[in-house]
C-alpha positions as CSV (number, residue, x, y, z in Angstrom):
1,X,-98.8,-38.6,-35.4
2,X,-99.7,-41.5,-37.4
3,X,-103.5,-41.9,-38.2
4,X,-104.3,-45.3,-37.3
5,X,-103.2,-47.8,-34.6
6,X,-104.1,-51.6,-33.6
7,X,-102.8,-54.3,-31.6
8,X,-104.9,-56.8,-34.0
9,X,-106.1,-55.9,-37.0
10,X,-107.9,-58.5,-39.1
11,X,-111.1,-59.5,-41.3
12,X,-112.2,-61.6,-38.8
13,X,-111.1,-62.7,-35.5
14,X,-111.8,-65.9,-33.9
15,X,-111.0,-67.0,-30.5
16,X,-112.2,-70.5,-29.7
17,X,-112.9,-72.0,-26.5
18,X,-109.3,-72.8,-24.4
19,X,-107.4,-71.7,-22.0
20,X,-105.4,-69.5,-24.2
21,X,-104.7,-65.5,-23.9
22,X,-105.0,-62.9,-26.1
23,X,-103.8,-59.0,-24.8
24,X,-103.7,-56.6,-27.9
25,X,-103.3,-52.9,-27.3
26,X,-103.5,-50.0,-29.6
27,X,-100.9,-47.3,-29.3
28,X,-101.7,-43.9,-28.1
29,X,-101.8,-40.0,-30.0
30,X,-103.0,-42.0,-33.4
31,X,-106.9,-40.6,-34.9
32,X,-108.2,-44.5,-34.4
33,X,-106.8,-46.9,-31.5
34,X,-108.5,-50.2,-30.8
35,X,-106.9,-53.3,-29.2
36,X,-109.1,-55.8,-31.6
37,X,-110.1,-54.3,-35.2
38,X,-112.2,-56.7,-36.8
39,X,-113.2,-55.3,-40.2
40,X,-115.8,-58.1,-40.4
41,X,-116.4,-60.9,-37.4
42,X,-114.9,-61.0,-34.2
43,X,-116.0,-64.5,-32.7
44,X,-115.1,-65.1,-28.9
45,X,-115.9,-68.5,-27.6
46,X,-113.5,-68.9,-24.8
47,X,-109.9,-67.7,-23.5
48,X,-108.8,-65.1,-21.6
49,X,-109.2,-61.6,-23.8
50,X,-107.7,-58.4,-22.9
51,X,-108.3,-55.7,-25.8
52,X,-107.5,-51.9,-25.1
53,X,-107.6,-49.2,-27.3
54,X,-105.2,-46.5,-26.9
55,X,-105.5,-42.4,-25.8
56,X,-106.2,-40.7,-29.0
57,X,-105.1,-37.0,-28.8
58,X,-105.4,-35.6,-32.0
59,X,-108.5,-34.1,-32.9
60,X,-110.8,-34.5,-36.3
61,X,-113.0,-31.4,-36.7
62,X,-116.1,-33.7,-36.7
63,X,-114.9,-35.4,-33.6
64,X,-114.6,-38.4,-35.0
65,X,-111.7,-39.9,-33.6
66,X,-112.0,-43.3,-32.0
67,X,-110.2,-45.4,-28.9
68,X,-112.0,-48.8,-27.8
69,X,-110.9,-52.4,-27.1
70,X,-112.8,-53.9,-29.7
71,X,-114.4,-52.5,-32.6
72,X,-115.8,-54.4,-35.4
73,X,-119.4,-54.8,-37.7
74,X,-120.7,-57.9,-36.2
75,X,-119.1,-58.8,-32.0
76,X,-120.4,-62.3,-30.7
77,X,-119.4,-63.5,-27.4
78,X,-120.2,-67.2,-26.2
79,X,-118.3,-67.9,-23.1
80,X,-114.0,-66.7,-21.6
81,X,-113.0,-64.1,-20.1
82,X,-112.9,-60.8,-21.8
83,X,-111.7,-57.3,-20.8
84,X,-112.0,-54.7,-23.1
85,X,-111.3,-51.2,-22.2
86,X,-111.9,-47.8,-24.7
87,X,-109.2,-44.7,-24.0
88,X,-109.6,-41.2,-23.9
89,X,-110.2,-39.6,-26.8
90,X,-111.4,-36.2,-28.3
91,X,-113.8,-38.3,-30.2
92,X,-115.5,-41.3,-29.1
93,X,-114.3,-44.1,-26.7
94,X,-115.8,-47.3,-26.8
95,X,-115.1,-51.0,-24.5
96,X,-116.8,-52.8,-27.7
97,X,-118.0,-50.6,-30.5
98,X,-120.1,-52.5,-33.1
99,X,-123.4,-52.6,-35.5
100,X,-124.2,-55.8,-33.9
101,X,-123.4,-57.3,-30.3
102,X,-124.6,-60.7,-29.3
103,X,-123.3,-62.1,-25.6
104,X,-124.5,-65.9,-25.0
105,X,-121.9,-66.5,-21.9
106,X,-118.5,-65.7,-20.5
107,X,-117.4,-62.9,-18.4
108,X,-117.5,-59.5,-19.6
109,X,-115.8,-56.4,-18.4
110,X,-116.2,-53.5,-20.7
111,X,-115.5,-49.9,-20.6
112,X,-115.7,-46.4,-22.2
113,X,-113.1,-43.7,-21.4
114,X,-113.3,-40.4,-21.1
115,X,-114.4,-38.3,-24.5
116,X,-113.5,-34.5,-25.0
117,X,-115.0,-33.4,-28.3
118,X,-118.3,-31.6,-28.1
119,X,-119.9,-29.5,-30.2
120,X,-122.8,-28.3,-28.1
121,X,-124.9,-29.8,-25.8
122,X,-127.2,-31.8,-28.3
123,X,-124.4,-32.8,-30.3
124,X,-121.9,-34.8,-27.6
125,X,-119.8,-37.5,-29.0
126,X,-120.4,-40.0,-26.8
127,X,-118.8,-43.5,-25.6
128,X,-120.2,-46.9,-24.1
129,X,-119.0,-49.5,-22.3
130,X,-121.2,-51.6,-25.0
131,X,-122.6,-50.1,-28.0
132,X,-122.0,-49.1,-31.1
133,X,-121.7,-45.4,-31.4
134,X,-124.0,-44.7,-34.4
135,X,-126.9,-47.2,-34.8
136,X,-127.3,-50.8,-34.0
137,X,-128.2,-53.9,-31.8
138,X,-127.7,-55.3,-28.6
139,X,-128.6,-58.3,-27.7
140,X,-127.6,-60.0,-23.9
141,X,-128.9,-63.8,-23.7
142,X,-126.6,-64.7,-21.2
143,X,-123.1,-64.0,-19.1
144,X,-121.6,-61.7,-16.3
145,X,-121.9,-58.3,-17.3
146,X,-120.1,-55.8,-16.1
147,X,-120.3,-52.1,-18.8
148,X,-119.2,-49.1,-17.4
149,X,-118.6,-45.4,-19.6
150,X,-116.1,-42.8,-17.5
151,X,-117.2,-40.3,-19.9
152,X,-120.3,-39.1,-21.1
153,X,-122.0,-41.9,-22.6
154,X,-124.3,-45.2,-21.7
155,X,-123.2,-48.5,-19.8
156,X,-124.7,-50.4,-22.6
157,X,-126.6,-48.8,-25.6
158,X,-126.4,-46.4,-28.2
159,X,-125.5,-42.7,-28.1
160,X,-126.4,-40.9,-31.3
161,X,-128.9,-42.7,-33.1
162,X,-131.5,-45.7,-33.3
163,X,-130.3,-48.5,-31.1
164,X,-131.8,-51.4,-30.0
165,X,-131.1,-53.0,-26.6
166,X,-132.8,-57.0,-26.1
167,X,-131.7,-58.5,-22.3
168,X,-133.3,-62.3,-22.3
169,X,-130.5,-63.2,-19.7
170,X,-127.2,-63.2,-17.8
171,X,-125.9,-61.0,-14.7
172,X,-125.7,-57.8,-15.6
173,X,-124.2,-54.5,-14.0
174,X,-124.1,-51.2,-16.4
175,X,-122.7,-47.8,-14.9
176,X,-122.6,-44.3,-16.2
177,X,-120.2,-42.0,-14.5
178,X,-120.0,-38.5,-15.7
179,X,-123.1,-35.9,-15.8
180,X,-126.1,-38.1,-15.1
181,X,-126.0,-40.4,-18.5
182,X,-127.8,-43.2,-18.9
183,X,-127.0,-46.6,-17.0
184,X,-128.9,-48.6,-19.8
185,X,-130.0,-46.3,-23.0
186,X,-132.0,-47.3,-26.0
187,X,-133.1,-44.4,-28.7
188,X,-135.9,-43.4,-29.5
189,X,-136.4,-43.9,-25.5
190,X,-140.3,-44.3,-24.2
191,X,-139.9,-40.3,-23.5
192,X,-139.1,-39.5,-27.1
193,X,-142.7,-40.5,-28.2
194,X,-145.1,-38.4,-28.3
């Protein structure tokens, strides 16, 4: 099984505004899949995107295997079309998996798959459609939104630590499908304080 698999893997991805297409997919049974691995950047400005991570089937002890369509540190969206779609996993399964997420336009499907790995009930790994997994900020000015999760996890937000989730604008739809999770989760949540 070999440990890592992209369909793009780069410091920093740009797609500028077009009519062009992108469709990168990462190959399944590897630890990590994504469709878009931006180390640093990924810009999206206009185009047709069309990342998907792959089904990872090998399993870390920690759980932290990873499938999503785009993972990078800093994801900012300004207008095209973009499809991003997280597999199953025995770790975490992210659409778009990032420290920071800023959507100012475009059309946005993005989805979670289905993750395996527990290790108790207070100690899920969990997916998003779009989130980063550990701690981070989302920020919606604009766009049509569409985040889903298949798996335990949030439509859009956070699923293990602090994360911060700022709607100014834009058309958004977020659905959580497995075992009552949360359609729209930020942490600490209002019920976490005291």
């Amino acid at each position: 099984t070999v440990s890592e698999s992209y369909g793009i893997r780069t410091d920093n991805l740009i797609v500028q505004s077009g009519t062009g297409t992108v469709n990168a997919t990462g190959g399944d049974g590897a630890e990590d899949s994504h469709g878009i691995y931006a180390r640093l950047n990924a810009t999206i400005s206009g185009g047709a995107v069309k990342a998907t991570g792959g089904a990872v089937t090998s399993s870390e002890e920690d759980g932290d295997d990873a499938s999503s369509g785009i993972y990078a540190n800093i994801v900012t969206i300004s207008g095209g079309e973009v499809t991003t779609t997280g597999g199953d996993t025995e770790g975490r399964s992210c659409g778009i998996d990032a420290d920071s997420i800023t959507i100012n336009g475009g059309t946005i499907t993005a989805t979670g798959g289905i993750n395996n790995f527990t290790v108790g009930k207070d100690a899920l790994i969990l997916g998003n459609g779009i989130g980063p997994y550990w701690t981070g900020t989302v920020t919606v000015n604009g766009g049509k939104i569409k985040a889903s999760t298949a798996g335990q996890g949030s439509g859009i937000g956070g699923s293990r630590s602090q994360t911060k989730v700022i709607i100014n604008g834009g058309d958004i739809e977020a659905v959580a499908d497995q075992y009552g999770t949360c359609l729209l989760y930020t942490s600490p949540s209002p019920r976490d304080r005291g």
